[in-house]
C-alpha positions as CSV (number, residue, x, y, z in Angstrom):
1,X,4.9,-6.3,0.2
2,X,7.3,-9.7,-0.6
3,X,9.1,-11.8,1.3
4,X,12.5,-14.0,1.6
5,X,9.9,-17.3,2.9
6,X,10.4,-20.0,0.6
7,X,12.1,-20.4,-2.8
8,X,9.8,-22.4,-5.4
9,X,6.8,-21.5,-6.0
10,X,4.2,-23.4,-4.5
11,X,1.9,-26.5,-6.0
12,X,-0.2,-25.4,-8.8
13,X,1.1,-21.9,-9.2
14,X,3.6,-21.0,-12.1
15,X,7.4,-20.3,-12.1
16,X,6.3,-16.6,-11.7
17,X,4.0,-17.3,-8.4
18,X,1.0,-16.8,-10.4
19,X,-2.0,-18.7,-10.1
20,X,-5.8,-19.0,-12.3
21,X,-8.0,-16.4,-10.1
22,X,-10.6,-19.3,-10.5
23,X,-13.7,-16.5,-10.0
24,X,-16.0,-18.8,-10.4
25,X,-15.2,-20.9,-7.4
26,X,-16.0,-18.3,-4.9
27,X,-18.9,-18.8,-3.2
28,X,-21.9,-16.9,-2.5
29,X,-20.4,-16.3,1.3
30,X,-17.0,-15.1,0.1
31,X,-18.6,-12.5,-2.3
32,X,-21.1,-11.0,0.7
33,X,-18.2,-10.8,2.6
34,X,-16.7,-8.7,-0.7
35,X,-19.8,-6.5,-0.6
36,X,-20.1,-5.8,3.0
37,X,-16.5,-4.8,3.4
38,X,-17.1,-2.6,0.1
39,X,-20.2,-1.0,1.4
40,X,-19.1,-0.1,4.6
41,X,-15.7,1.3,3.0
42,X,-17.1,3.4,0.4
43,X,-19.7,4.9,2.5
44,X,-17.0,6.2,5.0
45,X,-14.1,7.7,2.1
46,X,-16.0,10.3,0.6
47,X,-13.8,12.9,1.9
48,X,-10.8,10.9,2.8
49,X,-10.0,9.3,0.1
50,X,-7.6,11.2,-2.7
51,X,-9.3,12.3,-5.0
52,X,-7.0,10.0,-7.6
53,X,-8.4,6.9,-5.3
54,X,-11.6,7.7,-5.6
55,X,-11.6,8.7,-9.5
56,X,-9.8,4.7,-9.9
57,X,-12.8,3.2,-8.1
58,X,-15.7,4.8,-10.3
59,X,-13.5,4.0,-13.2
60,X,-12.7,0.8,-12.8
61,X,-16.5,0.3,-11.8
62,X,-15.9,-2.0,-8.6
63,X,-18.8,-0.6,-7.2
64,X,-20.3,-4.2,-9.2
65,X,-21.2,-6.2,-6.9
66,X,-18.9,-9.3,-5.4
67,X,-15.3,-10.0,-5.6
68,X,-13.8,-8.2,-9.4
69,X,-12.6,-10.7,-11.5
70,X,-9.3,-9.9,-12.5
71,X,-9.6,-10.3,-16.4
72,X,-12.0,-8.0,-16.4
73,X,-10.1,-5.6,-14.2
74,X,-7.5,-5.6,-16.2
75,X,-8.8,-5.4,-19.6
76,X,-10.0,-2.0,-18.1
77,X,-6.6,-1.0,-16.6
78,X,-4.6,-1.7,-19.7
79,X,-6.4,0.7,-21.4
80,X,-5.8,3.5,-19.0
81,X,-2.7,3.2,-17.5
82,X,-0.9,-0.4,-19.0
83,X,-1.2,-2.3,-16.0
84,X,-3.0,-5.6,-15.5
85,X,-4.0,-7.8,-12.1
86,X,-2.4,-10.9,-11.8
87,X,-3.4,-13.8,-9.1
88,X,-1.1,-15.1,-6.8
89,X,-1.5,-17.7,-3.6
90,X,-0.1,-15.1,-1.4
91,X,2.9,-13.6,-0.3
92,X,5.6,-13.7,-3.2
93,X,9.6,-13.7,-2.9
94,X,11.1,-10.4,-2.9
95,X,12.4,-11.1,-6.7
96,X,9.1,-12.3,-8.2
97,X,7.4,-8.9,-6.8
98,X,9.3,-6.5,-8.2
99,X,9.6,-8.5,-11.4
100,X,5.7,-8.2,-11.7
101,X,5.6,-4.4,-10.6
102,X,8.5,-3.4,-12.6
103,X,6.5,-5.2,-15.6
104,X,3.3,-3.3,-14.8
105,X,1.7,-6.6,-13.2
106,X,-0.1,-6.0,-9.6
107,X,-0.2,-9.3,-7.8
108,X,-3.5,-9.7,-5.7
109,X,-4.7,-12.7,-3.3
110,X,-6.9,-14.4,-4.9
111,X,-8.5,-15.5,-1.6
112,X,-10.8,-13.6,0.9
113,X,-11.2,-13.1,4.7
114,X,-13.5,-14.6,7.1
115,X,-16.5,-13.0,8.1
116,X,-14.8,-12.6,11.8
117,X,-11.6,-10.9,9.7
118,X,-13.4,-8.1,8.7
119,X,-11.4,-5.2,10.9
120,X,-7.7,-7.2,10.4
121,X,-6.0,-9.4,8.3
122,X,-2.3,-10.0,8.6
123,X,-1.6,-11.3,5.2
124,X,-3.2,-9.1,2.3
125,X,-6.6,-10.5,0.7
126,X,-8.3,-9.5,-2.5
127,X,-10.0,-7.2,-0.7
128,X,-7.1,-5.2,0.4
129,X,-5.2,-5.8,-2.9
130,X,-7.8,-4.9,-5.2
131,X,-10.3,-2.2,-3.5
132,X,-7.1,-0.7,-1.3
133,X,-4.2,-0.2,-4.3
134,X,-5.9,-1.0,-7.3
135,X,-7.7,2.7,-7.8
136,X,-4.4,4.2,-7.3
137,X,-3.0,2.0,-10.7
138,X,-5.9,3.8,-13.1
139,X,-4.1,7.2,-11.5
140,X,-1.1,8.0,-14.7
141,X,1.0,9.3,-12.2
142,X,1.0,6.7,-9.5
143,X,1.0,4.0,-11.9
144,X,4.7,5.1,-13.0
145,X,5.8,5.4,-9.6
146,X,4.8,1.5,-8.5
147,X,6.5,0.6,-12.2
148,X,9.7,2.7,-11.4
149,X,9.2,1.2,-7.6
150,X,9.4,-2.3,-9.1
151,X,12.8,-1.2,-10.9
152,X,14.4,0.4,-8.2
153,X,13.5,-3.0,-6.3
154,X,15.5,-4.8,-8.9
155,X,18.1,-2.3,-7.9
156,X,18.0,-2.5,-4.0
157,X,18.7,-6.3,-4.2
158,X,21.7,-5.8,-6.0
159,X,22.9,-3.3,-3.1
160,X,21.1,-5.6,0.1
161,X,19.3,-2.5,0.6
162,X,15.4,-4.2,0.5
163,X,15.3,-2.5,4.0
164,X,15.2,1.1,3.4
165,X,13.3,0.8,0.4
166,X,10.5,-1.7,1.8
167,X,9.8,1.3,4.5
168,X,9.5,3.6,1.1
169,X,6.6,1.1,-0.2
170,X,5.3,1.1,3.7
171,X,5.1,4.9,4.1
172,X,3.8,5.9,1.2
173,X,1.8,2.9,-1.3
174,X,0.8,1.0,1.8
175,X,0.3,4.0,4.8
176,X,0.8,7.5,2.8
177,X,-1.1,10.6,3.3
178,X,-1.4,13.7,0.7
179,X,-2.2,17.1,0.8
180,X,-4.9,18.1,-1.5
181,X,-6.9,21.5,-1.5
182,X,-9.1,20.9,0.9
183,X,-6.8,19.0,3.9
184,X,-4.9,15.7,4.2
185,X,-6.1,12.6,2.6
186,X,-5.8,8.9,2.2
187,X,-4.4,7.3,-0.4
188,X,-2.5,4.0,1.1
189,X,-3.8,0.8,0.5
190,X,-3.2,0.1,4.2
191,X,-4.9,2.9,5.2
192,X,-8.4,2.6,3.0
193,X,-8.9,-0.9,3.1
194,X,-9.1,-0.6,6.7
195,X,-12.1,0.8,8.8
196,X,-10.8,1.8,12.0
197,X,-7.6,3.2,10.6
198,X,-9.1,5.4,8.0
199,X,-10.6,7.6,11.1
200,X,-7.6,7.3,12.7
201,X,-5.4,8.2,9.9
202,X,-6.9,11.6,9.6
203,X,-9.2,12.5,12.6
204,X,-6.9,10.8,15.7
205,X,-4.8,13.7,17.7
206,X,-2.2,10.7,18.8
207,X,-0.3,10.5,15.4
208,X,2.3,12.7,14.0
209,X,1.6,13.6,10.2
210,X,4.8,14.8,8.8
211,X,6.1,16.3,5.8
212,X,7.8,13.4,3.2
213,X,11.4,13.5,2.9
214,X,12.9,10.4,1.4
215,X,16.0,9.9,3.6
216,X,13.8,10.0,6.5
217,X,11.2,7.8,5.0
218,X,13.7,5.5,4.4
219,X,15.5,5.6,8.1
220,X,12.2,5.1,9.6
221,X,11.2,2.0,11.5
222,X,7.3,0.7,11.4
223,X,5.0,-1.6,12.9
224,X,3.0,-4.2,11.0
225,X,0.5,-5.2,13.8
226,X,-1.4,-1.5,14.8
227,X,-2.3,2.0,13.8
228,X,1.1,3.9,12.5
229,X,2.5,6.4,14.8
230,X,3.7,8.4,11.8
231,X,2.1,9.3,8.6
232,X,4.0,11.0,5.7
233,X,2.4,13.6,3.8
234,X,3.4,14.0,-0.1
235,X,2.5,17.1,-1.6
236,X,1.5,15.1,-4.9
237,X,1.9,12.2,-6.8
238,X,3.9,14.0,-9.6
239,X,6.5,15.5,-6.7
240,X,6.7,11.4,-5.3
241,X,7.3,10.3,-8.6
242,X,10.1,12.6,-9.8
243,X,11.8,12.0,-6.0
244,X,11.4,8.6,-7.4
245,X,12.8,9.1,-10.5
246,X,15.3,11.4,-10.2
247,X,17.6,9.8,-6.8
248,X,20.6,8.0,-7.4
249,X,19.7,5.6,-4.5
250,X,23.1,3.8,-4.7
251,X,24.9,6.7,-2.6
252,X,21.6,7.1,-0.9
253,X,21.8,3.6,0.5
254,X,25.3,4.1,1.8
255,X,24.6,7.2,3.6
256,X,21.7,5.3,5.1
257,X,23.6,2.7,6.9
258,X,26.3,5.0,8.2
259,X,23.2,7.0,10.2
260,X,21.2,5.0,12.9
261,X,17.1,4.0,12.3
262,X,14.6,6.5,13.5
263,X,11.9,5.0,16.1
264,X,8.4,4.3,15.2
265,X,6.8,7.4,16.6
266,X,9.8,9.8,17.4
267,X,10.4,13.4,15.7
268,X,13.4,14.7,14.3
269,X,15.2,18.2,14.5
270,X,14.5,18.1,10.6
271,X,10.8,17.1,10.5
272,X,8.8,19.2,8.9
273,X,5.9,19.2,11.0
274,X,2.1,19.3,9.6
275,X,0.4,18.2,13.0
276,X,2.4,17.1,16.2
277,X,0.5,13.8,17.8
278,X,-0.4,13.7,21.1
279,X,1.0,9.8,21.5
280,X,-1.8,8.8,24.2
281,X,-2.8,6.0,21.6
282,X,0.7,4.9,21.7
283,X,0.7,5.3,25.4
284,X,-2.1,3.8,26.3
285,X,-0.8,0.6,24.0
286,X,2.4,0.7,25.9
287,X,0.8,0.5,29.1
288,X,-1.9,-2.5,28.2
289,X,-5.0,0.0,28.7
């Protein structure tokens, strides 16, 4: 997501944060790094991925080899769902990204890990940007809810409420489960751009996987730097969007910061439990094993 780090925008990038995606100025290493991250991605999602993720992907054909370029990208995204990719040098102030999302724009990195960053990266690259959310924008549904996202944004600002809704974005764009016919599946960014945490996602005992519930998405604490301890399980994108759509946040936000934050990894009386985690990854994290 954004942050608060500096104010202007920096050299050679416009009043908006974007920047020229300059595709031709990646090299022959960057886009083998592109293609092996892609290969080893797509092999394992068949049957974790949504099927709205996947359906994005074969649509938007980045199955081509090497990095997309974002015109292209785009000029196939417009025509499904309105939205276009736009590059930026990195992470953007809180006001510039939901400017873009409300306005149907999806900021990317235009930049790419190292060879020895393929399992983690702190700061999203176009690898995470575009193969991780970018199938999810060609989805109708999900494209509304990231545009109405960006608008409530707008909103939290105005009530210094970017707290609760960040862990909204966290829980369900960047880490969020759904239950489709035939069991749980990925659909967060976070969740399918990354390798390890793909498997443990959907296959690890030590997580709880728990039933979404706004309020409680929005009291929950998470970390940045390992596996999640909680996934949140929508029951579709239409029922996420109308949640979305239909809140009047403003009271919402005041009943949040009269009740306290809920751990990373701690169950509630009113959870609504799909599958109750074991912990012993969190454990054994805790304990330096």
């Amino acid at each position: 997501m954004a942050n608060h780090s500096t104010v202007l925008p920096p050299p050679g990038a416009a009043s908006d944060w974007t920047v020229a995606q300059n595709w031709s100025h990646y090299t022959p290493e960057e886009h083998a790094t592109w293609d092996t991250l892609f290969a080893r991605q797509s092999k394992l999602l068949p049957g974790r991925a949504s099927d709205a993720w996947l359906r994005g992907l074969d649509v938007l054909k980045l199955s081509k080899p090497g990095i997309p370029d974002f015109e292209e990208l785009s000029e196939r995204l417009m025509k499904l769902t309105g939205w276009q990719v736009v590059a930026v040098p990195g992470l953007v102030p809180d006001e510039i990204f939901f400017d873009h999302m409300a306005n149907r724009r999806f900021v990317a990195g235009n930049f790419i890990r190292r060879p020895d960053q393929l399992d983690y990266l702190q700061e999203p690259d176009v690898f995470h940007d575009v193969f991780g959310h970018v199938p999810m924008l060609a989805d109708p549904v999900f494209a509304d809810y990231l545009a109405a996202y960006g608008r409530g944004g707008q909103r939290a600002m105005q009530h210094d409420a970017l707290k609760y809704l960040g862990r909204l974005y966290w829980y369900t764009v960047e880490f969020g489960l759904i239950a489709e016919p035939d069991g749980l599946r990925i659909y967060g960014s976070g969740i399918v751009s990354s390798y390890a945490e793909s498997r443990f996602a959907l296959d690890d005992p030590s997580p709880h996987r728990l039933r979404f519930d706004l309020a409680r998405v929005m009291r929950t604490d998470y970390r940045i730097d390992d596996f999640q301890q909680n996934y949140f399980v929508i029951p579709s994108f239409d029922e996420l969007l109308r949640v979305t759509v239909e809140t009047d946040f403003a009271p919402l936000y005041d009943s949040l910061r009269e009740q306290p934050d809920i751990p990373v990894a701690q169950i509630i009386s009113d959870d609504e439990v799909i599958t109750r985690g074991t912990q012993d990854y969190a454990r054994s994290r805790a304990s330096g094993k």
